[in-house]
PDB file of N, CA, C and O in Angstrom:
ATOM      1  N   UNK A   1     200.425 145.045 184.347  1.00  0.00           N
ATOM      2  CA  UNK A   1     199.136 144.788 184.960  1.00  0.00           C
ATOM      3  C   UNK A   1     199.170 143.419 185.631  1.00  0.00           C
ATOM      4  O   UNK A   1     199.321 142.362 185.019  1.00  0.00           O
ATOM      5  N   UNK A   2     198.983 143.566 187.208  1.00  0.00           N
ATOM      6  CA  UNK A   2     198.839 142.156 187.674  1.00  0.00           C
ATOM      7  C   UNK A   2     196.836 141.552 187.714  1.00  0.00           C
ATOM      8  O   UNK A   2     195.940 142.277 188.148  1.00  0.00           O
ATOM      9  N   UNK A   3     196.626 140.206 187.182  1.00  0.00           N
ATOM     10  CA  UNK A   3     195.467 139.983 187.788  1.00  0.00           C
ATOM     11  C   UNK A   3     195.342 138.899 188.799  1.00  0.00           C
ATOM     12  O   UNK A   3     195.962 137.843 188.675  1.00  0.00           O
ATOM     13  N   UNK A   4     194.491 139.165 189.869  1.00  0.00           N
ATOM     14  CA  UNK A   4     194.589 138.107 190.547  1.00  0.00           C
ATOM     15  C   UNK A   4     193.048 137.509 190.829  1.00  0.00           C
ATOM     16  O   UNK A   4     192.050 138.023 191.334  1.00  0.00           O
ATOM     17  N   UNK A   5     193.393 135.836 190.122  1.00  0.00           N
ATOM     18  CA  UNK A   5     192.095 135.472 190.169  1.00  0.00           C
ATOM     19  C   UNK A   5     191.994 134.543 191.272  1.00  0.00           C
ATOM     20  O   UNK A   5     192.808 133.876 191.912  1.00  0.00           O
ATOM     21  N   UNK A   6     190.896 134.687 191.293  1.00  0.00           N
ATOM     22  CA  UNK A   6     189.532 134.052 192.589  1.00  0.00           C
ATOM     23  C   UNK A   6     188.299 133.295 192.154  1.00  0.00           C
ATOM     24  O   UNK A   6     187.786 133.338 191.036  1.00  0.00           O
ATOM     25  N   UNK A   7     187.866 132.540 193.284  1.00  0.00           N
ATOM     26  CA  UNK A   7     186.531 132.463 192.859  1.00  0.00           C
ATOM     27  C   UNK A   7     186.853 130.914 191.329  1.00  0.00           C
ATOM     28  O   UNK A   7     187.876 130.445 190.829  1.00  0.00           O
ATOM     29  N   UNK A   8     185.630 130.695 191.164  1.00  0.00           N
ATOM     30  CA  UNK A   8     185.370 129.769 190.288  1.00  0.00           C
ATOM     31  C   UNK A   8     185.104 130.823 188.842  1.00  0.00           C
ATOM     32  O   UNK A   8     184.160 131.607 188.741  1.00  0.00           O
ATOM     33  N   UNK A   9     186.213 130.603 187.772  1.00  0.00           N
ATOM     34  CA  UNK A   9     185.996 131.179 186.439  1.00  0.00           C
ATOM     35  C   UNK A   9     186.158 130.082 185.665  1.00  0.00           C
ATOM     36  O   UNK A   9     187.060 129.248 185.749  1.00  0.00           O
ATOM     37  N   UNK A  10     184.784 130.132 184.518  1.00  0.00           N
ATOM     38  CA  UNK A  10     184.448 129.021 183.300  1.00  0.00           C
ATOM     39  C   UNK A  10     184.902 129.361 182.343  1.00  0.00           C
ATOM     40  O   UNK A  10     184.653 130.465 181.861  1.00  0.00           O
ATOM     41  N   UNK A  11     185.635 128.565 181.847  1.00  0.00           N
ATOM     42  CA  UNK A  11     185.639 129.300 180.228  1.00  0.00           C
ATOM     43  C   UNK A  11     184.764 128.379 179.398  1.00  0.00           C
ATOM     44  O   UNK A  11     184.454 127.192 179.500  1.00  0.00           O
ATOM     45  N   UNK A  12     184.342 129.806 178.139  1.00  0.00           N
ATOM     46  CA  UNK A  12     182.713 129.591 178.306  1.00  0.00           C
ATOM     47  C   UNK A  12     183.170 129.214 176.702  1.00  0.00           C
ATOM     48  O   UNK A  12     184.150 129.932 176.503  1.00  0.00           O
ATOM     49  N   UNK A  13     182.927 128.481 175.574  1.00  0.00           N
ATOM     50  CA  UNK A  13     182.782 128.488 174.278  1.00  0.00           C
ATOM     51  C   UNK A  13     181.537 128.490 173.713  1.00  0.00           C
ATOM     52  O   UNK A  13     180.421 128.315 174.201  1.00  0.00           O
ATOM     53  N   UNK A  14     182.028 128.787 172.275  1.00  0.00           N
ATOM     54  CA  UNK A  14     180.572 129.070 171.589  1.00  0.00           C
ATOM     55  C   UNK A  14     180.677 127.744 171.065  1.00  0.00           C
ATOM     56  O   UNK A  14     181.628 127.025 170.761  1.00  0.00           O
ATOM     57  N   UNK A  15     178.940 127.574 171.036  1.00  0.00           N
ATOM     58  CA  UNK A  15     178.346 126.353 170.780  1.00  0.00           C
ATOM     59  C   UNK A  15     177.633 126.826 168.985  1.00  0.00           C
ATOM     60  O   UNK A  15     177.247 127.896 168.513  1.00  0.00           O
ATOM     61  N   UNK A  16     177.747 125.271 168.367  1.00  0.00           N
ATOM     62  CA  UNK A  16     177.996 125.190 166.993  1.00  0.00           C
ATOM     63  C   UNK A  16     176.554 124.626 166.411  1.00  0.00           C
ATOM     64  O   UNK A  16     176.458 124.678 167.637  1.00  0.00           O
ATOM     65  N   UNK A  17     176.141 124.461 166.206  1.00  0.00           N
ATOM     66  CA  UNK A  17     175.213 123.932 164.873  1.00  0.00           C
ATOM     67  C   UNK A  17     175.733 122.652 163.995  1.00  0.00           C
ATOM     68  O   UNK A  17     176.899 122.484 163.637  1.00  0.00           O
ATOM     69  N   UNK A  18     175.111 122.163 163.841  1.00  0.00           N
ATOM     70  CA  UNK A  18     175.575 120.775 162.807  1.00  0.00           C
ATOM     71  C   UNK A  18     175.854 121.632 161.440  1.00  0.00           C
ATOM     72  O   UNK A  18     177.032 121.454 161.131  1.00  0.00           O
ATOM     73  N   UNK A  19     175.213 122.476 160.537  1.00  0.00           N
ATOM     74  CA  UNK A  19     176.016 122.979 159.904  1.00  0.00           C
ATOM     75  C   UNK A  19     177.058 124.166 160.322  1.00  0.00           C
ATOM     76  O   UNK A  19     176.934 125.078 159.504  1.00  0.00           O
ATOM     77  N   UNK A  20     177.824 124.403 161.092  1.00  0.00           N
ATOM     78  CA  UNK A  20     178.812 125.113 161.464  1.00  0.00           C
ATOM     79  C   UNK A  20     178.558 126.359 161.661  1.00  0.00           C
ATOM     80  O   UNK A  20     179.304 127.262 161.282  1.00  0.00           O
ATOM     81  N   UNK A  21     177.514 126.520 162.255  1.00  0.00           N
ATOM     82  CA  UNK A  21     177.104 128.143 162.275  1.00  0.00           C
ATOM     83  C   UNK A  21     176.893 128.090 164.011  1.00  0.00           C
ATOM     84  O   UNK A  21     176.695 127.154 164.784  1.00  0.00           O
ATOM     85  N   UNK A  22     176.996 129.130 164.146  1.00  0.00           N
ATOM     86  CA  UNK A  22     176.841 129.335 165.794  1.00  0.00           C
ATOM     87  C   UNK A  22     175.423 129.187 166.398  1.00  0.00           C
ATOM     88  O   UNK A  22     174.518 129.900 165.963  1.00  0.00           O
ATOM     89  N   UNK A  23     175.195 128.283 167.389  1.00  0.00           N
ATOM     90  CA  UNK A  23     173.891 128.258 167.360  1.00  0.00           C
ATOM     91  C   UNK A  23     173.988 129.638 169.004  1.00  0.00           C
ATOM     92  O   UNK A  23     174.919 129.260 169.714  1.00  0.00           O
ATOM     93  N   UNK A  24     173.562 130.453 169.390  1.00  0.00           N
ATOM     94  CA  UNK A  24     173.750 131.850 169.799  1.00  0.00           C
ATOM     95  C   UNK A  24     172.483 131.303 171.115  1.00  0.00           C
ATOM     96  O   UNK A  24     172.550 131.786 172.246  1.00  0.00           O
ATOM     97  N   UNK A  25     171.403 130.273 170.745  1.00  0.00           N
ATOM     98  CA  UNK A  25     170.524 130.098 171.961  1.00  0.00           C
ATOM     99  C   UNK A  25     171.024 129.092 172.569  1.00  0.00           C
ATOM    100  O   UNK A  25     170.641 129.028 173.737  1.00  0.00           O
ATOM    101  N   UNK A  26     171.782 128.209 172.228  1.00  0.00           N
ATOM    102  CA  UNK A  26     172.237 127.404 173.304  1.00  0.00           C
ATOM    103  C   UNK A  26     173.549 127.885 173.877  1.00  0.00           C
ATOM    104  O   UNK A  26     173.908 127.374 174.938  1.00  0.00           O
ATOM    105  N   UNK A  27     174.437 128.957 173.217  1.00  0.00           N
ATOM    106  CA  UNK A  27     175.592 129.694 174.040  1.00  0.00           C
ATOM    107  C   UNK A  27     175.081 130.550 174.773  1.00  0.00           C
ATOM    108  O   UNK A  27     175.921 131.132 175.459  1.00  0.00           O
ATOM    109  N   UNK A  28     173.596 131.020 174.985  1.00  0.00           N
ATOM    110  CA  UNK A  28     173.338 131.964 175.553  1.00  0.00           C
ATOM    111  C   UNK A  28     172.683 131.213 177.165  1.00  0.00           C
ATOM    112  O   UNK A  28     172.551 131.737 178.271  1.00  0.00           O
ATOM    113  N   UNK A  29     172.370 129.759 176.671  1.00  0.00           N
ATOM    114  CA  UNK A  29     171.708 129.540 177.594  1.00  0.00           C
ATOM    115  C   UNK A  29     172.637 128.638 178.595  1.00  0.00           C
ATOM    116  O   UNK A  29     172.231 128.233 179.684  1.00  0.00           O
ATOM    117  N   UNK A  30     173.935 128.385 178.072  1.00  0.00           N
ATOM    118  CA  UNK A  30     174.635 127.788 178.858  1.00  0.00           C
ATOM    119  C   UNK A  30     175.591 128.800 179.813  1.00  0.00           C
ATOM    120  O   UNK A  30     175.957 128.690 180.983  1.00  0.00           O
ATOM    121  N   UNK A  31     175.873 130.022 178.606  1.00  0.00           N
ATOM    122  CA  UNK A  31     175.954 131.224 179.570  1.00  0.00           C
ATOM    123  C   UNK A  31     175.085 131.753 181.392  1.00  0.00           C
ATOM    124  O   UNK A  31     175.420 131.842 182.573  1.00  0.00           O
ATOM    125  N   UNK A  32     173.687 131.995 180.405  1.00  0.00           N
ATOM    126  CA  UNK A  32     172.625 131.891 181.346  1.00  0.00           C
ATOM    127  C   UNK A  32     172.677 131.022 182.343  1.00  0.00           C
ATOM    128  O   UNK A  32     172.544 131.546 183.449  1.00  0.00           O
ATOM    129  N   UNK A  33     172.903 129.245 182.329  1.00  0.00           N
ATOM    130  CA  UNK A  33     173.086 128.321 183.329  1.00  0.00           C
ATOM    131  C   UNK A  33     174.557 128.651 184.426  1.00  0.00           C
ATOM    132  O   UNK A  33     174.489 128.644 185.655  1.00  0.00           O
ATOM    133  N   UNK A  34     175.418 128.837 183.879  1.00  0.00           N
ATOM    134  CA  UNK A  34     176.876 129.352 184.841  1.00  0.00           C
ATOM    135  C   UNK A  34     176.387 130.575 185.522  1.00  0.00           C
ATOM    136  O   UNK A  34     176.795 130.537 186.683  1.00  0.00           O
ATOM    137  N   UNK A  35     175.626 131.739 185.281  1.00  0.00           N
ATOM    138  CA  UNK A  35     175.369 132.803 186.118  1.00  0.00           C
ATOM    139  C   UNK A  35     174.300 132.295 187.243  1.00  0.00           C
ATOM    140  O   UNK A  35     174.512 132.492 188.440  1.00  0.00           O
ATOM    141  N   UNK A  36     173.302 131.720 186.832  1.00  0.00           N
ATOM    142  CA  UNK A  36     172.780 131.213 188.062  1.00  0.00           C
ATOM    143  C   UNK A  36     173.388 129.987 188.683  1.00  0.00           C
ATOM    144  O   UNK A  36     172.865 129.646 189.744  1.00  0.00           O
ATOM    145  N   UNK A  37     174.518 129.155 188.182  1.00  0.00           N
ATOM    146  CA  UNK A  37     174.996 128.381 189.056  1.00  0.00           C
ATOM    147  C   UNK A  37     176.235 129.714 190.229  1.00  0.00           C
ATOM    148  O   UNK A  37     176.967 129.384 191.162  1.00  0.00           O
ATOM    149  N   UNK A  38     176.027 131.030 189.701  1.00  0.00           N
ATOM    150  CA  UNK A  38     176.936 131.992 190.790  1.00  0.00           C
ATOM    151  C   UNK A  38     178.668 131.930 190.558  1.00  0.00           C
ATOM    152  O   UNK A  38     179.546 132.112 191.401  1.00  0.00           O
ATOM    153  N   UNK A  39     178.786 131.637 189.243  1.00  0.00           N
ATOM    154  CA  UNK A  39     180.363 131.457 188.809  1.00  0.00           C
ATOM    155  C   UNK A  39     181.229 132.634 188.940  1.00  0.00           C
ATOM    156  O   UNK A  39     181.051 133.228 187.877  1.00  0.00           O
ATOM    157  N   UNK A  40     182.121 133.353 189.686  1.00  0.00           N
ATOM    158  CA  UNK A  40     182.774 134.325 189.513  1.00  0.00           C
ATOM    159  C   UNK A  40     182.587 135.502 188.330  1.00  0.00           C
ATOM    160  O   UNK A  40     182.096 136.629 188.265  1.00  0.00           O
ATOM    161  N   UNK A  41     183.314 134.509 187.379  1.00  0.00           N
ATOM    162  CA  UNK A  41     183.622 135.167 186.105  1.00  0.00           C
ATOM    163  C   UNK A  41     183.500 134.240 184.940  1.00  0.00           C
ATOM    164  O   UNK A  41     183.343 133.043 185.179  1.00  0.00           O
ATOM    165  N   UNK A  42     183.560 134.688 183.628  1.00  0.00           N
ATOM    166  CA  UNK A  42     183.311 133.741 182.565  1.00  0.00           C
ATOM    167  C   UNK A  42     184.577 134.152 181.415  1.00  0.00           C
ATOM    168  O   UNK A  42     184.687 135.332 181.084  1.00  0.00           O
ATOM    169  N   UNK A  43     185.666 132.929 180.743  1.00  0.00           N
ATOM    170  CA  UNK A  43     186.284 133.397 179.874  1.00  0.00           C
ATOM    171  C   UNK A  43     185.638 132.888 178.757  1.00  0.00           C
ATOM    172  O   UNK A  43     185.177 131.772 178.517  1.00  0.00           O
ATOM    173  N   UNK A  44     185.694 133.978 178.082  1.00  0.00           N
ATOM    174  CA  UNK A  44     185.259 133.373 176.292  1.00  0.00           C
ATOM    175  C   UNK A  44     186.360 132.887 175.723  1.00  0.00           C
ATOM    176  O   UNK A  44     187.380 133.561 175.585  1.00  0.00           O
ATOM    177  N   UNK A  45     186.255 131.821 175.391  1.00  0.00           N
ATOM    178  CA  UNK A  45     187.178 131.519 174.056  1.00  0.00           C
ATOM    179  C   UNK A  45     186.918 131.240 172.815  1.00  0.00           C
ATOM    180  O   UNK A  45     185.867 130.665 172.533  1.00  0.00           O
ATOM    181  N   UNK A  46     187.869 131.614 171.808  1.00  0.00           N
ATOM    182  CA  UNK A  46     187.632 131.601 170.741  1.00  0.00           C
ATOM    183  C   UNK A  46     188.973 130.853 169.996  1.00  0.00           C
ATOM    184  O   UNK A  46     190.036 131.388 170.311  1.00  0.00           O
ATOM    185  N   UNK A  47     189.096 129.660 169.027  1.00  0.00           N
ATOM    186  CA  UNK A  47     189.798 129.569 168.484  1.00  0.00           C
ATOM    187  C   UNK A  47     189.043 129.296 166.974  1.00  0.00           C
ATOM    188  O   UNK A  47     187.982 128.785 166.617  1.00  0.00           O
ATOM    189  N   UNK A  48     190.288 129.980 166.253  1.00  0.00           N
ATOM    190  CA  UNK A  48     189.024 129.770 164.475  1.00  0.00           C
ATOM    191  C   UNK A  48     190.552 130.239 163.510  1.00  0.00           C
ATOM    192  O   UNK A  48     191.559 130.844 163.880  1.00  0.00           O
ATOM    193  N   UNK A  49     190.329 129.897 162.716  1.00  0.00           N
ATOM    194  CA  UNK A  49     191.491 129.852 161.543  1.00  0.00           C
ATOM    195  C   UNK A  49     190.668 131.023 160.967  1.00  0.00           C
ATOM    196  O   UNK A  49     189.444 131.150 160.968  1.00  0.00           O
ATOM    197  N   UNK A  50     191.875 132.082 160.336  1.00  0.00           N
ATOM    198  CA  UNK A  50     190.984 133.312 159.795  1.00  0.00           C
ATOM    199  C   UNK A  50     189.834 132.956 158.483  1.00  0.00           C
ATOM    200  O   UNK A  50     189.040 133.859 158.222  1.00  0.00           O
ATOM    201  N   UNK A  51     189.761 131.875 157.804  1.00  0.00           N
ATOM    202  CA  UNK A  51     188.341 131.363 156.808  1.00  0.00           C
ATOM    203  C   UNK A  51     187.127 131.742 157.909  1.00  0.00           C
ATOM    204  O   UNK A  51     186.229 132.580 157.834  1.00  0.00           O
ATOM    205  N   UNK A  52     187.520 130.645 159.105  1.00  0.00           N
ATOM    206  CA  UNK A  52     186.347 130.502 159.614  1.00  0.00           C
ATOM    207  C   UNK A  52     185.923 132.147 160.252  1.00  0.00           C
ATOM    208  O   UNK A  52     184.767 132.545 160.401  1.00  0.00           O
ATOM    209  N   UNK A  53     187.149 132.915 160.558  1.00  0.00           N
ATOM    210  CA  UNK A  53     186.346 134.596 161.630  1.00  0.00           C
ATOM    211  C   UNK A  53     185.726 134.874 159.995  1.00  0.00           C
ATOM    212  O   UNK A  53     184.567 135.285 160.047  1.00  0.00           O
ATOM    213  N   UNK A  54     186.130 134.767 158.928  1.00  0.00           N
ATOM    214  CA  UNK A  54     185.627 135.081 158.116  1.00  0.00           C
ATOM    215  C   UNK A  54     184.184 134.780 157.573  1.00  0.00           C
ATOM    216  O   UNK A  54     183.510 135.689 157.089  1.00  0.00           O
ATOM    217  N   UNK A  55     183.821 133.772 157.640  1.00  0.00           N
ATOM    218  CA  UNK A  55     182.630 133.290 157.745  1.00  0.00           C
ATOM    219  C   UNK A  55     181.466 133.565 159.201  1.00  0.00           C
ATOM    220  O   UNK A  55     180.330 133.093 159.254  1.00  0.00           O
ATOM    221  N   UNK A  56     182.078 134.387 160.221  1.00  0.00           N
ATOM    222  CA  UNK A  56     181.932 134.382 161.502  1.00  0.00           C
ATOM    223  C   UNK A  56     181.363 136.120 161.550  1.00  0.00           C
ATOM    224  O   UNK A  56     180.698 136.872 162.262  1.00  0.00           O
ATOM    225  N   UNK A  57     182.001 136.115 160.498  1.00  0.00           N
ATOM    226  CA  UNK A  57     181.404 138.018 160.210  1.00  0.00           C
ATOM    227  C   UNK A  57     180.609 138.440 159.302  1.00  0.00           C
ATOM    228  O   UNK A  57     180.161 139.580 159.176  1.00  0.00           O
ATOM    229  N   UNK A  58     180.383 137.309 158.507  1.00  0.00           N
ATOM    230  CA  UNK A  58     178.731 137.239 157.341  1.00  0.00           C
ATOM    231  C   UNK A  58     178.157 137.088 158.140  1.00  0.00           C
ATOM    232  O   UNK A  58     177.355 138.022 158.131  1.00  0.00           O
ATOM    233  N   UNK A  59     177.846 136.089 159.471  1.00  0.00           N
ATOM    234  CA  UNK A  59     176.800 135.515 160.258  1.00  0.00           C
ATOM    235  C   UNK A  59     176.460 136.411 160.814  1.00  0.00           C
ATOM    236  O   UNK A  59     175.313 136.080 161.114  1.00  0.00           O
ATOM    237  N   UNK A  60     176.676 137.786 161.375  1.00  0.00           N
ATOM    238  CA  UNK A  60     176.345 138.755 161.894  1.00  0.00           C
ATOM    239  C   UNK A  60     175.609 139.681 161.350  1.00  0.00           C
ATOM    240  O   UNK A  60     175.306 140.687 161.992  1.00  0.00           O
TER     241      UNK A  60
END
Protein backbone atom coordinates (compact mmCIF):
# COMPACT_ATOMS: atom_id res chain seq x y z
CA UNK A 1 0.00 0.00 0.00
CA UNK A 2 1.44 3.33 -1.09
CA UNK A 3 0.15 6.62 0.81
CA UNK A 4 0.66 9.79 -0.46
CA UNK A 5 0.34 12.66 1.77
CA UNK A 6 -0.76 16.24 1.14
CA UNK A 7 -2.12 19.03 2.54
CA UNK A 8 -1.40 20.07 6.23
CA UNK A 9 -1.84 16.76 8.70
CA UNK A 10 -1.75 17.35 12.77
CA UNK A 11 -1.04 14.90 14.88
CA UNK A 12 -3.54 15.25 17.32
CA UNK A 13 -2.86 13.81 21.18
CA UNK A 14 -4.99 13.17 23.92
CA UNK A 15 -5.06 15.73 26.46
CA UNK A 16 -4.67 14.67 30.28
CA UNK A 17 -6.10 15.86 33.50
CA UNK A 18 -3.89 16.66 36.47
CA UNK A 19 -4.95 13.43 37.86
CA UNK A 20 -4.06 11.36 34.74
CA UNK A 21 -7.27 10.70 33.31
CA UNK A 22 -8.16 11.92 29.91
CA UNK A 23 -9.79 15.03 29.98
CA UNK A 24 -12.09 14.02 26.44
CA UNK A 25 -13.50 18.04 26.38
CA UNK A 26 -10.47 19.62 25.83
CA UNK A 27 -9.25 16.71 23.16
CA UNK A 28 -12.40 17.21 21.64
CA UNK A 29 -12.15 20.76 21.46
CA UNK A 30 -8.75 21.03 20.19
CA UNK A 31 -9.83 18.44 17.71
CA UNK A 32 -12.83 20.71 16.99
CA UNK A 33 -10.23 23.87 16.67
CA UNK A 34 -7.88 21.98 13.74
CA UNK A 35 -11.18 21.18 11.68
CA UNK A 36 -12.20 24.64 11.53
CA UNK A 37 -8.69 25.85 11.18
CA UNK A 38 -9.38 23.35 7.56
CA UNK A 39 -6.39 20.83 8.37
CA UNK A 40 -6.27 18.03 5.79
CA UNK A 41 -6.18 15.22 8.05
CA UNK A 42 -5.59 14.45 11.76
CA UNK A 43 -3.08 11.67 13.24
CA UNK A 44 -3.92 10.33 16.61
CA UNK A 45 -1.30 9.35 18.68
CA UNK A 46 -1.04 7.30 21.31
CA UNK A 47 1.89 6.29 23.39
CA UNK A 48 1.10 4.45 26.95
CA UNK A 49 2.94 1.52 28.62
CA UNK A 50 0.37 -1.42 28.80
CA UNK A 51 -0.53 -0.31 33.00
CA UNK A 52 -1.52 2.81 31.62
CA UNK A 53 -4.04 1.18 28.18
CA UNK A 54 -4.95 -0.62 31.18
CA UNK A 55 -6.19 1.96 33.21
CA UNK A 56 -7.37 3.60 29.79
CA UNK A 57 -10.05 0.79 29.52
CA UNK A 58 -11.71 1.21 33.13
CA UNK A 59 -12.11 4.92 32.00
CA UNK A 60 -14.45 3.89 29.39
Amino acid sequence: MTVTWQGVCAAVMAQFSADDSINFATTANMSDELINKAVHGMIALAIASPTNLTKLKWAR
